[in-house]
PDB file with one MODEL, atoms N, CA, C and O in Angstrom:
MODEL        1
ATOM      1  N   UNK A   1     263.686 152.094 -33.439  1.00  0.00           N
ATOM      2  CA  UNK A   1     262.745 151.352 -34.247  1.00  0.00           C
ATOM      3  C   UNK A   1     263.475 150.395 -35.187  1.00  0.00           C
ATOM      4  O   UNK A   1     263.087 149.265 -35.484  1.00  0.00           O
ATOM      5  N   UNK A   2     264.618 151.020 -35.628  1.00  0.00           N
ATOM      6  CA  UNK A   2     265.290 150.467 -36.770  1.00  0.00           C
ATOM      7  C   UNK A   2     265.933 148.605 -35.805  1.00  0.00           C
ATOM      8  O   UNK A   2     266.095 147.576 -36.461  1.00  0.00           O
ATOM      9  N   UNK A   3     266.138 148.675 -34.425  1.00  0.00           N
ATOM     10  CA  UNK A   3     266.707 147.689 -33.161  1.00  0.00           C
ATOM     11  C   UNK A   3     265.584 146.666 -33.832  1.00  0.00           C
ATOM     12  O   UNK A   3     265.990 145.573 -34.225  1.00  0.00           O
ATOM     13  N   UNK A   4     264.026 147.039 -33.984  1.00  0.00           N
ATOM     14  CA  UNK A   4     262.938 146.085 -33.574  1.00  0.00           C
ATOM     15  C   UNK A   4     263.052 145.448 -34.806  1.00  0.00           C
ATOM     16  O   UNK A   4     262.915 144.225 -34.792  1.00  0.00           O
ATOM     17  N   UNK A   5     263.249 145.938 -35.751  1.00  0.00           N
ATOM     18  CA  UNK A   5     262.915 146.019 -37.366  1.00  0.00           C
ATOM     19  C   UNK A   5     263.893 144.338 -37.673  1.00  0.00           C
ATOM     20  O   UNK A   5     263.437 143.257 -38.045  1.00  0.00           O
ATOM     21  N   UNK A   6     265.253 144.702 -37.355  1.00  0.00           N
ATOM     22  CA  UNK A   6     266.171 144.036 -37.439  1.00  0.00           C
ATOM     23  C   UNK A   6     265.850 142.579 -36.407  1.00  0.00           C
ATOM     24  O   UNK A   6     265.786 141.635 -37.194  1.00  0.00           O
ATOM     25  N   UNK A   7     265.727 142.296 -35.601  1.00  0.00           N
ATOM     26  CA  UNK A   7     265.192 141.455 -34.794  1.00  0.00           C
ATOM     27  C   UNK A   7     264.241 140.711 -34.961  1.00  0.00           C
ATOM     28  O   UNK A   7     264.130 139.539 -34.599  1.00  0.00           O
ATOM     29  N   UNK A   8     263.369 141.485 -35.626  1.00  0.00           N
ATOM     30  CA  UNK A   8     261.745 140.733 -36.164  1.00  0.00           C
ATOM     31  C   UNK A   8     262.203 139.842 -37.751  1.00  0.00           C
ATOM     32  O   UNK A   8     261.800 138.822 -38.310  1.00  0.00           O
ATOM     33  N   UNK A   9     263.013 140.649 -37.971  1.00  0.00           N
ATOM     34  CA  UNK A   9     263.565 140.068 -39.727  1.00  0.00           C
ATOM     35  C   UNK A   9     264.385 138.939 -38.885  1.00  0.00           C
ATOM     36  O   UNK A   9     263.790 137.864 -38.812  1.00  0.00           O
ATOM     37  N   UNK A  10     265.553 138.998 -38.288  1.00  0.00           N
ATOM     38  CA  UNK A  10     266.440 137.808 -38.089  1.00  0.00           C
ATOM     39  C   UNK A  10     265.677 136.838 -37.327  1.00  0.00           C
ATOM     40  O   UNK A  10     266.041 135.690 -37.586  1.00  0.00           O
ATOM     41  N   UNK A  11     264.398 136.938 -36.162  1.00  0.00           N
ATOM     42  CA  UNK A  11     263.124 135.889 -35.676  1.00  0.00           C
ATOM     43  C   UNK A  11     262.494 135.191 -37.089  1.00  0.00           C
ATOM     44  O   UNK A  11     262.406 133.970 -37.221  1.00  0.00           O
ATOM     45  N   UNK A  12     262.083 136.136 -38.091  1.00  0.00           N
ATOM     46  CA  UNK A  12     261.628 135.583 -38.819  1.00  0.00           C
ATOM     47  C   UNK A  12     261.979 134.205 -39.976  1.00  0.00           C
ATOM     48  O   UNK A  12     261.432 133.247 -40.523  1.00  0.00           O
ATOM     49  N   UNK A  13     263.263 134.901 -39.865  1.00  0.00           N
ATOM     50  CA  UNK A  13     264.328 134.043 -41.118  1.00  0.00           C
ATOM     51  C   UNK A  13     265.029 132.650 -40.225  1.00  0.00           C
ATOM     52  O   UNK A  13     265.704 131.741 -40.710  1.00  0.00           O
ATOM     53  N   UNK A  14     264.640 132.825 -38.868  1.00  0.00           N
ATOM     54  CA  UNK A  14     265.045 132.141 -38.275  1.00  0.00           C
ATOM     55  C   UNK A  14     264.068 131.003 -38.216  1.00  0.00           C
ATOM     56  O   UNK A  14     264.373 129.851 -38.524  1.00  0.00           O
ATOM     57  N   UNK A  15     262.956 131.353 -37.832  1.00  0.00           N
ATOM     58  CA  UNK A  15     261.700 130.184 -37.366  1.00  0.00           C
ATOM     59  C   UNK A  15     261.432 129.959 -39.078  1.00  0.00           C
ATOM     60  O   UNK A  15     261.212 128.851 -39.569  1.00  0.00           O
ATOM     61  N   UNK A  16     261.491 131.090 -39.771  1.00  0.00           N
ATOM     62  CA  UNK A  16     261.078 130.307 -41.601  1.00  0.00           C
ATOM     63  C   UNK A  16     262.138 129.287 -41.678  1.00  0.00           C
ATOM     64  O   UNK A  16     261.893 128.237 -42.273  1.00  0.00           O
ATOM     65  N   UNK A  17     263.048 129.443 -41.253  1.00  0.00           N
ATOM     66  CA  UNK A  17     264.092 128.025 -41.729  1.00  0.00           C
ATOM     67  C   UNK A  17     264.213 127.470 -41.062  1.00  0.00           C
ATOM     68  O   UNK A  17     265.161 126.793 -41.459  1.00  0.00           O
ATOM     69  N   UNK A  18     263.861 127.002 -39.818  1.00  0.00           N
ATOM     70  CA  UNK A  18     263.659 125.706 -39.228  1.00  0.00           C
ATOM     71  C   UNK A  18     262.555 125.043 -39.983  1.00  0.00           C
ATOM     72  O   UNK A  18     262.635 123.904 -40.442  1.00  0.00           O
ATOM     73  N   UNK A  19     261.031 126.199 -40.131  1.00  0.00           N
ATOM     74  CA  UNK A  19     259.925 125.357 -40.651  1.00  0.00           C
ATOM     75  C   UNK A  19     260.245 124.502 -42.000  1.00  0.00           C
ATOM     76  O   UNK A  19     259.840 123.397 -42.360  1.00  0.00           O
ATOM     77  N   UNK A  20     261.126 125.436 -42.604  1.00  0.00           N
ATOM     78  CA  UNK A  20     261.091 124.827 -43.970  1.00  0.00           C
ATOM     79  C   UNK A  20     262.203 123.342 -44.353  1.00  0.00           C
ATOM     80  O   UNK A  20     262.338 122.574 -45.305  1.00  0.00           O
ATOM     81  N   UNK A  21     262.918 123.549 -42.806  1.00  0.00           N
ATOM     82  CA  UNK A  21     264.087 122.472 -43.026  1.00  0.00           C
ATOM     83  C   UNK A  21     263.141 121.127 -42.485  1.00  0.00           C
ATOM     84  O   UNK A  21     263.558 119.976 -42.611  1.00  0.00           O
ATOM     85  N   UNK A  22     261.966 121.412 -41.942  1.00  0.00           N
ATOM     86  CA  UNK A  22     261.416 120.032 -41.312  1.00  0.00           C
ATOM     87  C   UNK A  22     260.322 119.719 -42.252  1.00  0.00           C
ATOM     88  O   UNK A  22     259.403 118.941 -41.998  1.00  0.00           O
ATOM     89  N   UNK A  23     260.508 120.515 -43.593  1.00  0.00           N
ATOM     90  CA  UNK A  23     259.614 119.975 -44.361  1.00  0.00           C
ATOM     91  C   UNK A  23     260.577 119.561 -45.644  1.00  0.00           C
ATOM     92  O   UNK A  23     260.292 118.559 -46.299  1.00  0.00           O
ATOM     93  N   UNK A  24     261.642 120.314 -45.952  1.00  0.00           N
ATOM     94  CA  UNK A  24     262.569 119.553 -46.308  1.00  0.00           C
ATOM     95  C   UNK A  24     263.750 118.623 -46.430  1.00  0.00           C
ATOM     96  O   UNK A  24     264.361 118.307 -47.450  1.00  0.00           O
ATOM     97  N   UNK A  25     263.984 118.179 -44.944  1.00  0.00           N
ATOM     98  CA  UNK A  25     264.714 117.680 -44.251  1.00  0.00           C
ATOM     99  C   UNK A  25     264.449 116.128 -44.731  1.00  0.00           C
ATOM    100  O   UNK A  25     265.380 115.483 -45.213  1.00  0.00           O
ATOM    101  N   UNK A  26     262.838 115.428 -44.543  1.00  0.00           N
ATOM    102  CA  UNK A  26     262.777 113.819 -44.955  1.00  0.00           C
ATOM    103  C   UNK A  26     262.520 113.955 -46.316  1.00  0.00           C
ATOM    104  O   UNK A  26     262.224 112.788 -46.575  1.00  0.00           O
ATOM    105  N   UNK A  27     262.405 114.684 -47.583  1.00  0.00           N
ATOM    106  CA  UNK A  27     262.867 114.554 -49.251  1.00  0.00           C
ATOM    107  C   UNK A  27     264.085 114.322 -49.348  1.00  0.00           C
ATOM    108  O   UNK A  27     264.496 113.679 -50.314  1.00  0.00           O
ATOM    109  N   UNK A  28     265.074 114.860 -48.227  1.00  0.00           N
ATOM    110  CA  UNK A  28     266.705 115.016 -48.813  1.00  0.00           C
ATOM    111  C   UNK A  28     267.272 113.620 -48.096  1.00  0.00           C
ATOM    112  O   UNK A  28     268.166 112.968 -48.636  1.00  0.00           O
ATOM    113  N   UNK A  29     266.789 113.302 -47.080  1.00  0.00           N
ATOM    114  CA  UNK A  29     267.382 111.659 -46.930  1.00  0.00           C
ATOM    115  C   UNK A  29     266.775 110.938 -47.452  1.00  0.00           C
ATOM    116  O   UNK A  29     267.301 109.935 -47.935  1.00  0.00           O
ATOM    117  N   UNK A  30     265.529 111.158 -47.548  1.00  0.00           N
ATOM    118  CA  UNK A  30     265.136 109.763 -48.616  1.00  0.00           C
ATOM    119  C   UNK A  30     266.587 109.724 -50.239  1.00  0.00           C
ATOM    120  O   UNK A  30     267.484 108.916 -50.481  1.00  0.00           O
ATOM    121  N   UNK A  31     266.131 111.013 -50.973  1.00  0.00           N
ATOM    122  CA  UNK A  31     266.976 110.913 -51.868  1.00  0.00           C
ATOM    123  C   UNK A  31     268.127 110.365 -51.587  1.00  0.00           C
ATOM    124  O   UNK A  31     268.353 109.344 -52.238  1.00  0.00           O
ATOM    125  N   UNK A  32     269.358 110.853 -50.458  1.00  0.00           N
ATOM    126  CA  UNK A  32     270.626 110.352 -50.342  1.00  0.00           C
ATOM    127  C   UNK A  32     270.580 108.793 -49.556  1.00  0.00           C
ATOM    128  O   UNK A  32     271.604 108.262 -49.127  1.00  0.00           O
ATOM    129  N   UNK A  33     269.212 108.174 -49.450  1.00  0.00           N
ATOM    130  CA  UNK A  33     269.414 106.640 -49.179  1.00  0.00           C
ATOM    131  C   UNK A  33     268.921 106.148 -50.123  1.00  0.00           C
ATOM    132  O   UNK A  33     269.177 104.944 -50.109  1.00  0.00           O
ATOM    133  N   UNK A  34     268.138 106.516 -51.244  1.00  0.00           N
ATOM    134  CA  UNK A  34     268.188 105.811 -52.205  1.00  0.00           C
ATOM    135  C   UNK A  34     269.275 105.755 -53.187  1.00  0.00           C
ATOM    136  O   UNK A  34     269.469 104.770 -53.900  1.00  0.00           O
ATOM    137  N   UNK A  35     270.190 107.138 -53.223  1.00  0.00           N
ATOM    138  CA  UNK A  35     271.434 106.896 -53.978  1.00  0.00           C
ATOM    139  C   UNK A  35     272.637 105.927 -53.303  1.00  0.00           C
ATOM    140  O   UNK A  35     273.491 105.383 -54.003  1.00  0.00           O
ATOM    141  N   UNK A  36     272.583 105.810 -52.004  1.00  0.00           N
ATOM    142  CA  UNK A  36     273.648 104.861 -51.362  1.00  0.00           C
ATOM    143  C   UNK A  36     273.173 103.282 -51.780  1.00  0.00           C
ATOM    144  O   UNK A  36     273.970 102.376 -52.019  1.00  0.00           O
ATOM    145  N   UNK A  37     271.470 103.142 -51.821  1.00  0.00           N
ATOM    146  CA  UNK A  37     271.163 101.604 -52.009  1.00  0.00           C
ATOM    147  C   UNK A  37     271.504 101.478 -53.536  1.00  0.00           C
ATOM    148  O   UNK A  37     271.820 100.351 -53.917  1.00  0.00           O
ATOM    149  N   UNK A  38     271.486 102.197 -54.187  1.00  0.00           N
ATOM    150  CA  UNK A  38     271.558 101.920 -56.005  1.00  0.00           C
ATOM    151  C   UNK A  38     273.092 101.729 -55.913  1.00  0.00           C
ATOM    152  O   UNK A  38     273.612 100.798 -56.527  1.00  0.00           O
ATOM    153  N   UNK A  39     273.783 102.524 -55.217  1.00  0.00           N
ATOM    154  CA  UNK A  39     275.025 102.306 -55.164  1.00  0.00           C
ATOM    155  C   UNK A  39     275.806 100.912 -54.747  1.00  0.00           C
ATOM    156  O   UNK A  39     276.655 100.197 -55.278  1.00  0.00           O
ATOM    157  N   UNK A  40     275.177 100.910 -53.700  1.00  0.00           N
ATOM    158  CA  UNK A  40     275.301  99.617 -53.489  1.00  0.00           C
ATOM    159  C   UNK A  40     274.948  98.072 -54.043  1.00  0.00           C
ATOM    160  O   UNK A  40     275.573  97.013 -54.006  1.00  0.00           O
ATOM    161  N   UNK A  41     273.660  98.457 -54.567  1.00  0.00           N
ATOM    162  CA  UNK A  41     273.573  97.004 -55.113  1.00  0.00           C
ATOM    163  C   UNK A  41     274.608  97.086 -56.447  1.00  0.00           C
ATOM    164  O   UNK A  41     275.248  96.037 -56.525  1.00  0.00           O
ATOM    165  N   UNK A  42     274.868  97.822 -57.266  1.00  0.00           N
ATOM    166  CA  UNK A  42     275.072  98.357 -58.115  1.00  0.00           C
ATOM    167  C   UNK A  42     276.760  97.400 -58.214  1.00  0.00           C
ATOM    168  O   UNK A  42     277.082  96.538 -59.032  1.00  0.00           O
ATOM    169  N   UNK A  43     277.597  97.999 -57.000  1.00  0.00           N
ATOM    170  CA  UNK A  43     278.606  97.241 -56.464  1.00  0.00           C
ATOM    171  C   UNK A  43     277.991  95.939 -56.505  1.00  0.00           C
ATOM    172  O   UNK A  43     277.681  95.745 -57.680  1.00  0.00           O
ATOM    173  N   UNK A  44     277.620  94.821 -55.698  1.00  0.00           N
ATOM    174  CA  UNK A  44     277.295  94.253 -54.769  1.00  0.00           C
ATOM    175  C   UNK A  44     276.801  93.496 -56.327  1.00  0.00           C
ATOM    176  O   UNK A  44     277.285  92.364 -56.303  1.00  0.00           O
ATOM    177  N   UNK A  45     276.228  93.650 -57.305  1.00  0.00           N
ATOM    178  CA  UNK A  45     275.866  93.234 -58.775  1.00  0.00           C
ATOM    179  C   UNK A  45     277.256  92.726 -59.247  1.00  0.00           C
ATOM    180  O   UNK A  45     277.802  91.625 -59.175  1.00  0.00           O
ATOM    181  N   UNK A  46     277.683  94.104 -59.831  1.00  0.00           N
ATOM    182  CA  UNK A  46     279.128  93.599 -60.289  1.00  0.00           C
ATOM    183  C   UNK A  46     279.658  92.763 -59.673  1.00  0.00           C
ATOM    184  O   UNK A  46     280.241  92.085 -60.519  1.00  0.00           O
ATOM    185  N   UNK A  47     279.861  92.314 -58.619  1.00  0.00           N
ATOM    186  CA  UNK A  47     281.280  91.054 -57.847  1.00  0.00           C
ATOM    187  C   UNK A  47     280.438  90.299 -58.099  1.00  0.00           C
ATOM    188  O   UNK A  47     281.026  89.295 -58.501  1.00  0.00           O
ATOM    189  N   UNK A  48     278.790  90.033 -58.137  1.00  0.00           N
ATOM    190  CA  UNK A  48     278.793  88.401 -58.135  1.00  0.00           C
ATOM    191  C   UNK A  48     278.413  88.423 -59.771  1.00  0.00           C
ATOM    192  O   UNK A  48     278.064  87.341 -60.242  1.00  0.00           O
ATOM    193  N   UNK A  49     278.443  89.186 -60.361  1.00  0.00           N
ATOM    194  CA  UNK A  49     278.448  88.837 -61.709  1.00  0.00           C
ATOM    195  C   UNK A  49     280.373  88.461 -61.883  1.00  0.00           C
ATOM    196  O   UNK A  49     280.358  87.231 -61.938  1.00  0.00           O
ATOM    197  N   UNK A  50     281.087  88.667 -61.933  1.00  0.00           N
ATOM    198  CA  UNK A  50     282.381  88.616 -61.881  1.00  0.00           C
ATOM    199  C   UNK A  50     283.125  87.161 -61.027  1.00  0.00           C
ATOM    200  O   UNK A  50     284.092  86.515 -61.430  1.00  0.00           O
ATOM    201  N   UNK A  51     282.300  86.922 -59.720  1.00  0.00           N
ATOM    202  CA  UNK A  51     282.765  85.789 -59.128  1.00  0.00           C
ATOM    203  C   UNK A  51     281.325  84.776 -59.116  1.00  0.00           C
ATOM    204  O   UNK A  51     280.642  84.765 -58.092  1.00  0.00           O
ATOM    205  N   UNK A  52     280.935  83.969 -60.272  1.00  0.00           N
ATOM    206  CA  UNK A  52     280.202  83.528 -60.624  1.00  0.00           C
ATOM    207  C   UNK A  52     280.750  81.861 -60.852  1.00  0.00           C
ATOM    208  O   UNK A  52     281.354  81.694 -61.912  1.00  0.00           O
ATOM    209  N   UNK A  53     280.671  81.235 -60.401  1.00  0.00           N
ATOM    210  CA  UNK A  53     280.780  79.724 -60.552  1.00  0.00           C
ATOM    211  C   UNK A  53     279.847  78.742 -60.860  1.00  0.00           C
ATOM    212  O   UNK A  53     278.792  78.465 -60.289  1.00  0.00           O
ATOM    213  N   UNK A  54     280.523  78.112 -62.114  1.00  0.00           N
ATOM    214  CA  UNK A  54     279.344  77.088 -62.703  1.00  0.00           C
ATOM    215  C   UNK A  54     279.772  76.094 -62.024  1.00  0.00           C
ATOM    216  O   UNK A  54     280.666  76.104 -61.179  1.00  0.00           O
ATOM    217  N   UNK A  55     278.761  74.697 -62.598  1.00  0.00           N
ATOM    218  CA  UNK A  55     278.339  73.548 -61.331  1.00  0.00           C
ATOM    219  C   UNK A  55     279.772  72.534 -62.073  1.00  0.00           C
ATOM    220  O   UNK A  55     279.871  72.178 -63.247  1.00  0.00           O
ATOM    221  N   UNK A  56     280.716  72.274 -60.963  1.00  0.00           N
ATOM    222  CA  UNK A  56     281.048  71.468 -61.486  1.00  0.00           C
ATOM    223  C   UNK A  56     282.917  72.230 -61.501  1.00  0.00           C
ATOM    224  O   UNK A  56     283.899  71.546 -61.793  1.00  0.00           O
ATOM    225  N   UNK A  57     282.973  73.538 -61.164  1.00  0.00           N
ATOM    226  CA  UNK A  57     284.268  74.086 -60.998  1.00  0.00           C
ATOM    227  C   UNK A  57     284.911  74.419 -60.084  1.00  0.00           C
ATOM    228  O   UNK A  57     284.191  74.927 -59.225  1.00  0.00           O
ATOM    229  N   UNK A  58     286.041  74.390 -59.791  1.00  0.00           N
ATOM    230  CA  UNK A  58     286.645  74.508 -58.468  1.00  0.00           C
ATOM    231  C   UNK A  58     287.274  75.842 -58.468  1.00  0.00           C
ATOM    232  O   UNK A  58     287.664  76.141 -59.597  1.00  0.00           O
ATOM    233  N   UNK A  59     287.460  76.582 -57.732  1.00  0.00           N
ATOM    234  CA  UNK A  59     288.152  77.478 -57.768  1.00  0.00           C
ATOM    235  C   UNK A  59     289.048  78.051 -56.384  1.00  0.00           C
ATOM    236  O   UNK A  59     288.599  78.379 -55.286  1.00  0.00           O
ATOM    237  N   UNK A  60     290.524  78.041 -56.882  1.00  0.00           N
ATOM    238  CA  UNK A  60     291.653  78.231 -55.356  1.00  0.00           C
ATOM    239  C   UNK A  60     292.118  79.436 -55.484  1.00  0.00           C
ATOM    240  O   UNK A  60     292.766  80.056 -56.328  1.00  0.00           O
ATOM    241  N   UNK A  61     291.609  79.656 -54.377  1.00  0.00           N
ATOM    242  CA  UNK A  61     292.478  81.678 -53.747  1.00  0.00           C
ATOM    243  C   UNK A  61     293.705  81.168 -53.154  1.00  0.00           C
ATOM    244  O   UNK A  61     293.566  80.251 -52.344  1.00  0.00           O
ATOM    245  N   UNK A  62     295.089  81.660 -53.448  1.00  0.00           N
ATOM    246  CA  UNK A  62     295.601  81.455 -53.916  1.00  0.00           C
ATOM    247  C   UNK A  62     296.703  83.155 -53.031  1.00  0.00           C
ATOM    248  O   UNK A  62     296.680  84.264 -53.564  1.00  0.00           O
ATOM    249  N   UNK A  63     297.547  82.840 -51.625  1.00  0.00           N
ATOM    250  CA  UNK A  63     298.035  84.058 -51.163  1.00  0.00           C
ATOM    251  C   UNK A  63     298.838  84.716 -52.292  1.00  0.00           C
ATOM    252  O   UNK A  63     299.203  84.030 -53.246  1.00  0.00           O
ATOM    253  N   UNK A  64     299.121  85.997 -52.218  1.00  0.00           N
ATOM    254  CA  UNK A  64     299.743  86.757 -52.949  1.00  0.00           C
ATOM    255  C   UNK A  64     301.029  86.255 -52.710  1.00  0.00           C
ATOM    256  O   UNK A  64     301.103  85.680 -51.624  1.00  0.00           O
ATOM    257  N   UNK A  65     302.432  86.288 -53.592  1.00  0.00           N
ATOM    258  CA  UNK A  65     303.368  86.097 -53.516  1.00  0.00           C
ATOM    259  C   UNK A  65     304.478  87.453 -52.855  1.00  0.00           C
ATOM    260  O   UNK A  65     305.160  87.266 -51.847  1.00  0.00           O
ATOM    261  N   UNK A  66     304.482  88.313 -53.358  1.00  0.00           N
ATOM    262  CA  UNK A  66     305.271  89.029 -52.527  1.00  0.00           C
ATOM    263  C   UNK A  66     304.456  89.344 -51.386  1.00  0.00           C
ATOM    264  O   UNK A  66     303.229  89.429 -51.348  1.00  0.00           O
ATOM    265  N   UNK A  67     305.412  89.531 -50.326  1.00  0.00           N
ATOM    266  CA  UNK A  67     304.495  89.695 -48.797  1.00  0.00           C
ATOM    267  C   UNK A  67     305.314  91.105 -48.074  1.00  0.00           C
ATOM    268  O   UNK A  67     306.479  90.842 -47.776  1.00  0.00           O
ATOM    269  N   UNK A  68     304.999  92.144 -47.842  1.00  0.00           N
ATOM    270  CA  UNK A  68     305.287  93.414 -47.688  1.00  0.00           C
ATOM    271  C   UNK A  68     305.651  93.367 -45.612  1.00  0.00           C
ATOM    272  O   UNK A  68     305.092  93.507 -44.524  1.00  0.00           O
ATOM    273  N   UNK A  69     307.011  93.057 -46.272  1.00  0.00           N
ATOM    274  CA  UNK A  69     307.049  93.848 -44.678  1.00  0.00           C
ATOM    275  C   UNK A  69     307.627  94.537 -44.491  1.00  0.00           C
ATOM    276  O   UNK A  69     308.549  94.958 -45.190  1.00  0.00           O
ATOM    277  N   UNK A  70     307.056  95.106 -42.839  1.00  0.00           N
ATOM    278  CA  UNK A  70     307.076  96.556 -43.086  1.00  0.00           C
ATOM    279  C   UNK A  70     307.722  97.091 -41.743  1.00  0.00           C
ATOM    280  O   UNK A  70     307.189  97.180 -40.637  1.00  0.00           O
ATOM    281  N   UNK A  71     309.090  97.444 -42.154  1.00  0.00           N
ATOM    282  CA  UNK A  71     309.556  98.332 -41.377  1.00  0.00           C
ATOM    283  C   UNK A  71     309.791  99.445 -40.095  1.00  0.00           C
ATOM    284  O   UNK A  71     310.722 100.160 -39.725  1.00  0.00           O
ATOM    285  N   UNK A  72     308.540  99.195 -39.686  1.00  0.00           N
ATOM    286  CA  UNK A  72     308.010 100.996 -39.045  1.00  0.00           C
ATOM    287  C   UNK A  72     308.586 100.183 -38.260  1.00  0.00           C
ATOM    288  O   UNK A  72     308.269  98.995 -38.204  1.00  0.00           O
ATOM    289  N   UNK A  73     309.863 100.920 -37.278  1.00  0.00           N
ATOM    290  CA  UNK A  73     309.982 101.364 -36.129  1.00  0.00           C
ATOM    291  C   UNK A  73     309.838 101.995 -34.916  1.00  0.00           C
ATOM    292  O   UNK A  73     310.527 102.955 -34.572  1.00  0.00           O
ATOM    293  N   UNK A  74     308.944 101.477 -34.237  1.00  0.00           N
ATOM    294  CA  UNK A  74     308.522 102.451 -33.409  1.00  0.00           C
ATOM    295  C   UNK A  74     309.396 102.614 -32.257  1.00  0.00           C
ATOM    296  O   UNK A  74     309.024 103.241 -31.265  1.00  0.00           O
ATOM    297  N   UNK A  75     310.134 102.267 -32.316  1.00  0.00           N
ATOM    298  CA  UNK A  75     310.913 102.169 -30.568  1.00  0.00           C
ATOM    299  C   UNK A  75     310.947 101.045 -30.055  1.00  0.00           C
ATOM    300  O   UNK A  75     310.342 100.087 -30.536  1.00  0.00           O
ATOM    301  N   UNK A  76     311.790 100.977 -28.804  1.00  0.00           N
ATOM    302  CA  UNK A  76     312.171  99.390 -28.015  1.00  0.00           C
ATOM    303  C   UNK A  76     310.968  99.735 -27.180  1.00  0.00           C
ATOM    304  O   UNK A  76     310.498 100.791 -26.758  1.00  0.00           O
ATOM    305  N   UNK A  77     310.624  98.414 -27.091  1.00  0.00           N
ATOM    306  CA  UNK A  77     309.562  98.404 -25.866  1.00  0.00           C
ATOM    307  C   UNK A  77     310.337  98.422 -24.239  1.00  0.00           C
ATOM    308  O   UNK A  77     311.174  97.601 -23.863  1.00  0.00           O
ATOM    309  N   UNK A  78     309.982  99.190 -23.707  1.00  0.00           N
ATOM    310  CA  UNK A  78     310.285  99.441 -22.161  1.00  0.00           C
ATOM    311  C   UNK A  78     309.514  98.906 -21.084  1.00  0.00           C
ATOM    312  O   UNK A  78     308.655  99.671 -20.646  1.00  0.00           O
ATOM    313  N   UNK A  79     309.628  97.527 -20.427  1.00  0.00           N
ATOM    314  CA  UNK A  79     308.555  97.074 -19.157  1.00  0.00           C
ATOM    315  C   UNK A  79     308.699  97.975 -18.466  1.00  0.00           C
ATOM    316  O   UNK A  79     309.556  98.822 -18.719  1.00  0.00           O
ATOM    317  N   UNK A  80     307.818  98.059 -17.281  1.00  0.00           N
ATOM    318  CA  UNK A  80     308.338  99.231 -16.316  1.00  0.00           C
ATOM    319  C   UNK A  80     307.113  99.166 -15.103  1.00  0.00           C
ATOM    320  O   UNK A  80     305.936  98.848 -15.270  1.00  0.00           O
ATOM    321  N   UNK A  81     307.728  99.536 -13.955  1.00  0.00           N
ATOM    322  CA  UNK A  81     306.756  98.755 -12.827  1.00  0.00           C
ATOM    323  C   UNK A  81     306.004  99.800 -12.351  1.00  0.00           C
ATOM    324  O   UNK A  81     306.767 100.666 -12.778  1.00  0.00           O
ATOM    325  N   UNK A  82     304.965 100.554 -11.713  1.00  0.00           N
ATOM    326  CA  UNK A  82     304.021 101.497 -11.274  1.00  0.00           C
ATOM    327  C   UNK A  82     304.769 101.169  -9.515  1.00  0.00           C
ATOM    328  O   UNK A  82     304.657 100.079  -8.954  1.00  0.00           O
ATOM    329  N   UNK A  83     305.705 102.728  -8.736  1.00  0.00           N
ATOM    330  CA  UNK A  83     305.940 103.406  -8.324  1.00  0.00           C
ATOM    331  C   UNK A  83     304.775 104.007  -7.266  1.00  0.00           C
ATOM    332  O   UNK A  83     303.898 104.764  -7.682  1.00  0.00           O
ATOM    333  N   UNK A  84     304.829 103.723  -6.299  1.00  0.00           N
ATOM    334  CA  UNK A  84     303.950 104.770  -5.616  1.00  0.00           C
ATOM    335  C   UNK A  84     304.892 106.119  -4.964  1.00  0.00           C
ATOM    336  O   UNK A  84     304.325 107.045  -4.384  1.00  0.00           O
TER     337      UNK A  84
ENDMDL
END
């Protein structure tokens, strides 16, 4: 009896939490896409408040001066012909 007992509890806890995840499942993405859009504009605010140009100004980008190169060695390259 104690076999059925256990089975009916783990069916139960099982189908209760699917039901309850498909009723809480579209509250929790709405919430985490409205925190990514606030986030984003939020960003997306700041730079054009920051790169803001009045009428009448020029402005030159301008490459970085030191230029990083970079080392990694990976090995000599080997051509090599396909063998049947």
């Amino acid at each position: 009896m104690g076999l059925l007992k256990t089975l009916f509890f783990i069916l139960l806890f099982y189908y209760g939490f699917k039901f309850l995840a498909k009723l809480i499942a579209p509250y929790v993405v709405n919430k985490v896409a409205d925190t990514m859009k606030k986030k984003a504009e939020q960003q997306f605010g700041n730079y054009q408040q920051e790169h803001t140009v009045r009428e009448g100004e020029t402005i030159i980008d301008k490459a970085p001066k030191n230029k990083n190169n970079s080392n990694n060695s990976v090995g000599e390259y080997v051509d090599y012909e396909e063998i049947d």
